[in-house]
C-alpha positions as MATLAB code, in Angstrom:
seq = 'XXXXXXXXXXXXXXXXXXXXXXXXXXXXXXXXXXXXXXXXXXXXXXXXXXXXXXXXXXXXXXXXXXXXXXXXXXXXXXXXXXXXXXXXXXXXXXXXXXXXXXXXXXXXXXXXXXXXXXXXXXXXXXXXXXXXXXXXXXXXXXXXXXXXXXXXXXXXXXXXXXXXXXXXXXXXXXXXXXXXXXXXXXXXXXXX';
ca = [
       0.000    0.000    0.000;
       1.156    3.642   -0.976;
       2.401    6.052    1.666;
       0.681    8.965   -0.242;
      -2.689    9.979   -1.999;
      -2.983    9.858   -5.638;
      -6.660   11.142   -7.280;
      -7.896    8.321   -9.803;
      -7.302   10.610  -12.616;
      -3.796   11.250  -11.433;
      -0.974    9.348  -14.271;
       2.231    8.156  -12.532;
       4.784    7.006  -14.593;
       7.565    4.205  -14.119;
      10.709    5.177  -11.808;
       9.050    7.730   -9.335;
       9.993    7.701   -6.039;
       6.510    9.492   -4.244;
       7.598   10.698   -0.305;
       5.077    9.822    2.501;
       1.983   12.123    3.459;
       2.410   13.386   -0.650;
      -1.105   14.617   -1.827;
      -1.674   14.413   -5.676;
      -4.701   15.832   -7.219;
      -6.819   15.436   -9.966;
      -5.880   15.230  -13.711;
      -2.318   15.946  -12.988;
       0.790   13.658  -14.406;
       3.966   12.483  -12.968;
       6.574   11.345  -15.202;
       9.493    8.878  -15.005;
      11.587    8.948  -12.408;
      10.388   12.448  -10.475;
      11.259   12.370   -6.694;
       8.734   13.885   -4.658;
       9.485   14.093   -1.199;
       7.382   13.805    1.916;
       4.369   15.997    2.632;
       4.004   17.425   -0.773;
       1.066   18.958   -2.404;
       0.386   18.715   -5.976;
      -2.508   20.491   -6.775;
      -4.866   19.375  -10.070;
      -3.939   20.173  -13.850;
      -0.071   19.502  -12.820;
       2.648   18.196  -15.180;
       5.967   17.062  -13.462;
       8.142   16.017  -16.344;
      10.858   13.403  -16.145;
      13.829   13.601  -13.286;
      12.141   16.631  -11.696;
      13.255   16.408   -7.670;
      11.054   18.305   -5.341;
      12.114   18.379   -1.772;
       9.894   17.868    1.481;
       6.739   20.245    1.973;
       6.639   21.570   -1.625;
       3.490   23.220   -2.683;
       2.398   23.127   -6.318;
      -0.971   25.034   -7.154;
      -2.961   23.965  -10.024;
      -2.182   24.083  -13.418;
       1.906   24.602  -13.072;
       4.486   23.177  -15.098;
       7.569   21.473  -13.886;
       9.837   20.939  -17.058;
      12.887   18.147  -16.540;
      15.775   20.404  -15.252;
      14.203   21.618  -12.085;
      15.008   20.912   -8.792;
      12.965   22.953   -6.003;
      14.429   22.328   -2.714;
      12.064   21.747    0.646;
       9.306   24.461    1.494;
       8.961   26.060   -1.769;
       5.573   27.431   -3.307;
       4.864   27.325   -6.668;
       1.915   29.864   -7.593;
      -1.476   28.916   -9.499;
      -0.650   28.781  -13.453;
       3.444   29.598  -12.917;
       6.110   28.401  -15.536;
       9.211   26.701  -15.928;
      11.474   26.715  -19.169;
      13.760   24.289  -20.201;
      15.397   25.453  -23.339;
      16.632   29.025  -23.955;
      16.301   28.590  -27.345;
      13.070   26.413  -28.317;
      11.778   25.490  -32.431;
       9.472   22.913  -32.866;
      12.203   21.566  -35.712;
      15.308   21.239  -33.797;
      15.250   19.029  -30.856;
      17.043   20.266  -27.790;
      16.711   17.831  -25.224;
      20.663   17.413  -24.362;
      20.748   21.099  -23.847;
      18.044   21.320  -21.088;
      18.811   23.910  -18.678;
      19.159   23.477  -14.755;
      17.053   25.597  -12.103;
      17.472   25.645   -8.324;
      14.948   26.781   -6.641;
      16.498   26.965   -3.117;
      14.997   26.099    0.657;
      11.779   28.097    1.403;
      11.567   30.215   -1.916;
       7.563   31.743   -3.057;
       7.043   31.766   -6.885;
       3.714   34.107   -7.500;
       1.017   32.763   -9.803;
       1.275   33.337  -13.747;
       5.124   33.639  -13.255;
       7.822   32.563  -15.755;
      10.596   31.182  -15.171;
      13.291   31.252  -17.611;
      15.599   28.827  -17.654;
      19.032   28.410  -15.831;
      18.283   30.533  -12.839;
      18.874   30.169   -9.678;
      15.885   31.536   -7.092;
      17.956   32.005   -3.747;
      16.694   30.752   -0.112;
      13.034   32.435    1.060;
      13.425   34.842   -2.354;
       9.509   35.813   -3.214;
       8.732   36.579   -6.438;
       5.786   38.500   -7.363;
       2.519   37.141   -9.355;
       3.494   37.456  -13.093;
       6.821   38.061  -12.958;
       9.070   36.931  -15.849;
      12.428   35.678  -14.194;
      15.317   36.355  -16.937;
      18.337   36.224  -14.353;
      19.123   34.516  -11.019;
      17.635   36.106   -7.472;
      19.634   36.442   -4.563;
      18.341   35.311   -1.437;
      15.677   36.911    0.453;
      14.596   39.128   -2.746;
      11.429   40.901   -3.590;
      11.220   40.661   -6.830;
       8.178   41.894   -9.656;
       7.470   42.825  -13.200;
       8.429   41.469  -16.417;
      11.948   41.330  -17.055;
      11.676   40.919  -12.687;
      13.331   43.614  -10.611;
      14.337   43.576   -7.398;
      12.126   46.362   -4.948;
      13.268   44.772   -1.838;
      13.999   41.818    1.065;
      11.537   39.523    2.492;
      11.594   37.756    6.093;
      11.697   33.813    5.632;
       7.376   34.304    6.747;
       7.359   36.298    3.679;
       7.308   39.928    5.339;
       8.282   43.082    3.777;
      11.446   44.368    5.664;
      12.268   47.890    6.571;
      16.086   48.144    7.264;
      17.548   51.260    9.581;
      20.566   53.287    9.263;
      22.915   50.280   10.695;
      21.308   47.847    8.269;
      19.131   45.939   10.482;
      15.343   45.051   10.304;
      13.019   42.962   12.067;
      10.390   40.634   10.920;
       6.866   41.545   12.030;
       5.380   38.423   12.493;
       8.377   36.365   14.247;
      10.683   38.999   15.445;
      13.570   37.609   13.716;
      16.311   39.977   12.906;
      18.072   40.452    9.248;
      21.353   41.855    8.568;
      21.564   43.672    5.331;
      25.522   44.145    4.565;
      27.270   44.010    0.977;
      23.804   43.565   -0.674;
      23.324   39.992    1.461;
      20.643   39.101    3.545;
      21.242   37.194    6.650;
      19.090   36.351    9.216;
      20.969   37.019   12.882;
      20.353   33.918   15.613;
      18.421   35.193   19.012;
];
């Protein structure tokens, strides 16, 4: 018996290695040899295309598209209707499937719904980027980031807060308190 919850309509191809707790939801299709770790959500209208790894406690909303190439580490969101790219360079004539591109999408990361993004970026740790946002270059960790090509308009806590830095380069997390260091345009998040 399964560890996990897979809809009726849901396809799971040969090879896939499904974590415990994983929910998978209607009409969606996993392909060969995807990991999916434990406590996932895949939400209905998904495609996960071959070798795709997503970590523990990933949340994809309906209708996304996971292209062979990505790897999204644990915690990240992946908006309603958001992208991923594979090729830089697509045609319909020219097969490109040795040249598929690699994205990270690091620990804790938020990609807004309708967003693209292109291939061979890196999204850094807790980065949040806004709903329909086209991602043409990687985003440091911690970034706010909007618009289409995306532009940085500021830092996020890991809960996904707006934060205010003073003079010294500190700010503080409204929800949890934390505190950030801003220094050298790096985010780091000081230990109480």
């Amino acid at each position: 018996m399964e560890n996990y919850f897979a809809h009726s309509s849901t396809v799971i191809d040969e090879g896939c290695t499904i974590g415990k707790g994983v929910k998978i939801w209607h009409f969606s299709h996993i392909m060969p040899n995807c990991k999916i770790g434990a406590r996932c959500n895949i939400g209905q209208n998904v495609v996960v295309s071959p070798e795709v790894v997503l970590g523990t406690n990933v949340k994809v909303q309906n209708n996304v598209s996971i292209y062979t190439g990505v790897i999204c580490e644990d915690d990240v969101f992946l908006g309603p209707s958001m992208v991923f790219t594979n090729v830089i360079n697509p045609r319909s004539a020219v097969n490109r499937k040795a040249e598929y591109a690699k994205t990270i999408v690091r620990k804790g990361a938020s990609i807004g719904a309708n967003a693209t993004i292109v291939c061979g970026n890196e999204i850094g740790e807790y980065a949040f980027i806004g709903a329909g946002a086209v991602i043409t270059k990687a985003v440091p960790a911690y970034a706010l980031v909007v618009g289409n090509p995306a532009k940085q308009i500021g830092w996020v806590s890991e809960y996904g807060h707006r934060l205010e830095f003073d003079e010294k380069g500190f700010a503080i997390c409204p929800e949890t308190k934390q505190k950030y260091q801003l220094k050298d345009s790096k985010i780091t998040r000081i230990e109480a």
